[in-house]
VEXBADO-184303 format. One line per field, with one value per residue: residue number from 1; residue in three letters; chain; x, y, z of N, C-alpha, C, O, CB in turn. Coordinates in pm, whole numbers, plus 32768, in hexadecimal, padded with zeros to 4 digits. Glycine has a CB too. Layout:
BEGIN
num: (NUM,...)
residuo: (Ala,...)
cadena: (A,...)
n.c1: (X,...)
n.c2: (Y,...)
n.c3: (Z,...)
ca.c1: (X,...)
ca.c2: (Y,...)
ca.c3: (Z,...)
c.c1: (X,...)
c.c2: (Y,...)
c.c3: (Z,...)
o.c1: (X,...)
o.c2: (Y,...)
o.c3: (Z,...)
cb.c1: (X,...)
cb.c2: (Y,...)
cb.c3: (Z,...)
REM end
This chain:
BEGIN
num: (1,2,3,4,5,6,7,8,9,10,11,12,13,14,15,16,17,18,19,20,21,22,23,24,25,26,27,28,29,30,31,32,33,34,35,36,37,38,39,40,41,42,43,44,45,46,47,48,49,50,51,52,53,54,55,56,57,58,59,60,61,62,63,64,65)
residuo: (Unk,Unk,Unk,Unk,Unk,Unk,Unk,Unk,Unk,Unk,Unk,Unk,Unk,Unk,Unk,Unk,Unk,Unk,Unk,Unk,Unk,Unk,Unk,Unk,Unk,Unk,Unk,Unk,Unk,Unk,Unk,Unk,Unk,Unk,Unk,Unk,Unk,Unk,Unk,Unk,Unk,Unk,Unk,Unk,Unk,Unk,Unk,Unk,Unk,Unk,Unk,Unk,Unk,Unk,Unk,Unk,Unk,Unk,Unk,Unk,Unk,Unk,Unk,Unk,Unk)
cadena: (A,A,A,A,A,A,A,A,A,A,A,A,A,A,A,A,A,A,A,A,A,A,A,A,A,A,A,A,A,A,A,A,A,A,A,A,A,A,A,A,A,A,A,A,A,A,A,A,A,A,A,A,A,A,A,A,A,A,A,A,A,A,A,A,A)
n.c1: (7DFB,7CE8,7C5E,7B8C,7B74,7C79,7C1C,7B58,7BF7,7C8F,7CC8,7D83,7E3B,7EE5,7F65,8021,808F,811D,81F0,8263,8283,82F8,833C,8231,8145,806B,7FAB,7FA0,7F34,7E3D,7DD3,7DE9,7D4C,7D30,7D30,7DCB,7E5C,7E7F,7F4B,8005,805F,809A,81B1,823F,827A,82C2,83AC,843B,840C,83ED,82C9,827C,8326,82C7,81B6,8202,828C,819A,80C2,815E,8142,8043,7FD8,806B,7FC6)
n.c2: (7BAB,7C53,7DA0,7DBF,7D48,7DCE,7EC9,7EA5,7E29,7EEF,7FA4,7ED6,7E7B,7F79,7FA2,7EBC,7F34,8020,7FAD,7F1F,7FBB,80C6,81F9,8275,8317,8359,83F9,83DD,82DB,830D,8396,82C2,81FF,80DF,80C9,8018,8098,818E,8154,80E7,81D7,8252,81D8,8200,82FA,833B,828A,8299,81F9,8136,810C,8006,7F52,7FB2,7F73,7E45,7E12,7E67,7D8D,7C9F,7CFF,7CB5,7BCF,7B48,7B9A)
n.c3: (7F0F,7EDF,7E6B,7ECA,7FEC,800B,8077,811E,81F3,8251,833B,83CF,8314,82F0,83B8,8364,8270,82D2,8369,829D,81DE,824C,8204,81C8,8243,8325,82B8,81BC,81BC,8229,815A,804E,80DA,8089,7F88,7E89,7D9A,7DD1,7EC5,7E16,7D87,7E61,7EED,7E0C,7DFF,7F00,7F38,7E37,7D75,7C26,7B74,7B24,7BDD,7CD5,7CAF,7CB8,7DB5,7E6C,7DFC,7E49,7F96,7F8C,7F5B,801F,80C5)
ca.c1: (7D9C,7CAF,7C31,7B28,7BC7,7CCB,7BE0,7B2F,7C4C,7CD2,7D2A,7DCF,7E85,7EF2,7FCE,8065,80A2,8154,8237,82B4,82A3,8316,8335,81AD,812C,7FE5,7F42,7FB8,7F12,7DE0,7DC3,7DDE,7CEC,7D2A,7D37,7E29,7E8B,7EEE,7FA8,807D,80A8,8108,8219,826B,8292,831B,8427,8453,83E8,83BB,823D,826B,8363,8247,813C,8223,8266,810E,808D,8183,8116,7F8C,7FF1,809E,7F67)
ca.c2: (7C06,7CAE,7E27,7DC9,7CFC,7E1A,7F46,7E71,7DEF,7F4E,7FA0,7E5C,7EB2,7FD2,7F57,7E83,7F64,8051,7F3B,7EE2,804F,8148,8244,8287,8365,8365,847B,83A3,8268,834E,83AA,8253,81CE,8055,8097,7FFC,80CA,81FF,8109,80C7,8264,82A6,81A6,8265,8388,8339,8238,82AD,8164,813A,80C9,7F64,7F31,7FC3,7EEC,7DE7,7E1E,7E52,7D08,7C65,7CE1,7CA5,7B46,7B17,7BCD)
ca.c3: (7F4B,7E64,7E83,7F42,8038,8058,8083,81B0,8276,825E,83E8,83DD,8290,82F6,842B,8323,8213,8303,839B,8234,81AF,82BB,81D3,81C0,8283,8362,8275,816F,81CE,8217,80A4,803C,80EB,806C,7EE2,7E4D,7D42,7E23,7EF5,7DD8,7D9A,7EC1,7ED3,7D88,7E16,7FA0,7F11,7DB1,7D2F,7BA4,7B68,7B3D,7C75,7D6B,7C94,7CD0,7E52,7E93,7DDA,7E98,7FE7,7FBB,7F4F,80A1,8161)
c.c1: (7D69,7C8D,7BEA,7B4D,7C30,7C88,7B6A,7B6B,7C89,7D1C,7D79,7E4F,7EE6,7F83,8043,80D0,8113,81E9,8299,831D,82B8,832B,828D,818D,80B6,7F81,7F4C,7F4F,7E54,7D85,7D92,7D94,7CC1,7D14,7DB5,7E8B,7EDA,7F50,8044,80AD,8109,8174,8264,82A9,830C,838E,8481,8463,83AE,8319,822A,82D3,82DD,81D3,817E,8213,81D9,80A4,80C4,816B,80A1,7F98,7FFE,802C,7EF7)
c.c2: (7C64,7D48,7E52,7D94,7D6E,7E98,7F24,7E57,7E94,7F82,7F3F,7E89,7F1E,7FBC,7F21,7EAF,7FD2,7FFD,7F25,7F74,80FF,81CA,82AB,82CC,8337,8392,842B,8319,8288,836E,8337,81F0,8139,804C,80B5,8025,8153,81C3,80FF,8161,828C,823F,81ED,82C8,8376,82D1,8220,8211,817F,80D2,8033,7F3A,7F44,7F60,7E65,7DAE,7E1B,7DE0,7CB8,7C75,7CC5,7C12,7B13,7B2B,7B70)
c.c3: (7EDF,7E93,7EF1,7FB3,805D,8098,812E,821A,824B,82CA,83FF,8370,829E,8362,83C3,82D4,8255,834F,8325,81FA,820D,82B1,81BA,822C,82B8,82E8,81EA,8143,81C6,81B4,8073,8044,80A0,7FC7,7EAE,7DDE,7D7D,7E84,7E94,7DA9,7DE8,7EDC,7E6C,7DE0,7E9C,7F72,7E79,7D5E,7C77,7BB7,7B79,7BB6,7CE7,7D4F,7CEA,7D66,7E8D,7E74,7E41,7F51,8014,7F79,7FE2,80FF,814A)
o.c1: (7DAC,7CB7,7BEC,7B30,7C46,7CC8,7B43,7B3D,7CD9,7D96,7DC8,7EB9,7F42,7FF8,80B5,8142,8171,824B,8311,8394,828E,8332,8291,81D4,8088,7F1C,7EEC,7F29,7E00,7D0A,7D18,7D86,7C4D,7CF1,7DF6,7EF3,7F4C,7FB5,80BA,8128,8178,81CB,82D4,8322,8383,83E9,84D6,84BE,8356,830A,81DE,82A2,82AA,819B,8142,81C7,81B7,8041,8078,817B,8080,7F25,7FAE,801F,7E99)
o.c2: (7CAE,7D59,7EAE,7DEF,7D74,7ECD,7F71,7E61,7E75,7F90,7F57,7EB8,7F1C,7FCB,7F50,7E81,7FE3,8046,7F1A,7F91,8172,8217,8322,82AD,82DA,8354,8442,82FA,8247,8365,832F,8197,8120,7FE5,811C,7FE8,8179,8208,8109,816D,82C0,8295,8214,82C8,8397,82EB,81CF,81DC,81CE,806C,7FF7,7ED9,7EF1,7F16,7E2A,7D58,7DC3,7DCF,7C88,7C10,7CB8,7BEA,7AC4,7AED,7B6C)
o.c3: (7E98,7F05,7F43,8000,80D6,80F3,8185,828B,81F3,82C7,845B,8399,824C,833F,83CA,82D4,8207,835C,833C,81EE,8202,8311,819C,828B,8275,82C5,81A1,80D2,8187,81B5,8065,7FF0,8082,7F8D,7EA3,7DC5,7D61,7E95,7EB6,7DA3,7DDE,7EE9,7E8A,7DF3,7E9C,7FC1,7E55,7D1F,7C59,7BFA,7BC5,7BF0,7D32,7DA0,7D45,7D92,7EDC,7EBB,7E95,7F96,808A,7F69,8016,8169,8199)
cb.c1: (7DDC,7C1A,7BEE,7AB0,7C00,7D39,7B7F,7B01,7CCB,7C99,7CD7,7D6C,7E24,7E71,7F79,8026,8021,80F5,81D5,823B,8228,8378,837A,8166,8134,7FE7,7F8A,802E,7F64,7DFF,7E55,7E0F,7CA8,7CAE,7CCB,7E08,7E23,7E9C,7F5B,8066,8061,80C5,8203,81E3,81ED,82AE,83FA,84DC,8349,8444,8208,8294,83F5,81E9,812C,8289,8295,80DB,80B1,81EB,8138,7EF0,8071,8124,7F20)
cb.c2: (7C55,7C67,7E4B,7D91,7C76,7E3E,7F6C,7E15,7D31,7F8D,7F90,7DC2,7EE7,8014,7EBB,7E54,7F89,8088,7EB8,7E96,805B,813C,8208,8217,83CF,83D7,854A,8396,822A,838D,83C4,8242,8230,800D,80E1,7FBC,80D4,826F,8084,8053,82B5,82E3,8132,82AF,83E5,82EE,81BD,830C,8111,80F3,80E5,7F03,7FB2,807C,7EB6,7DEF,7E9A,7EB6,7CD2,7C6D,7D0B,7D2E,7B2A,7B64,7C8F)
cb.c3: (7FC1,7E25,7E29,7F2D,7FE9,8007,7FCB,81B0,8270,823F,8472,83B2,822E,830D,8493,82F3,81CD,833B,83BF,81AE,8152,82FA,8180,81B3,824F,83E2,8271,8192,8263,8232,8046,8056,80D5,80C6,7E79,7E41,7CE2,7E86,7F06,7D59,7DBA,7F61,7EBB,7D18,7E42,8048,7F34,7DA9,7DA2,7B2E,7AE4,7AA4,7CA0,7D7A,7BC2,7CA0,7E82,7E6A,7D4D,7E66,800A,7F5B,7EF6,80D2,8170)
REM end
């Protein structure tokens, strides 16, 4: 799933992304707004993830979507 592809299915995405990552907040998701690079922040931040773990996780679930 590329950028664009994630920034469109976003209400859909979003369901998802919360399901996996329960840590995320509403206001969170809000922010975010389907780019991929604050996705992988805030994993940073809400699961104290080192940079390439959340890259990682997050490749791996827009593979699966």
């Amino acid at each position: 799933m590329n950028k664009t592809q994630m920034e469109g299915d976003w209400k859909v995405l979003k369901g998802k992304i919360k399901e996996k990552w329960g840590k995320l907040t509403d206001d969170d998701l809000k922010v975010i707004e389907g780019a991929r690079d604050q996705i992988a922040g805030k994993l940073q931040a809400r699961y104290g993830y080192a940079k390439e773990q959340a890259e990682k996780e997050l490749h791996e679930f827009c593979n699966k979507c």
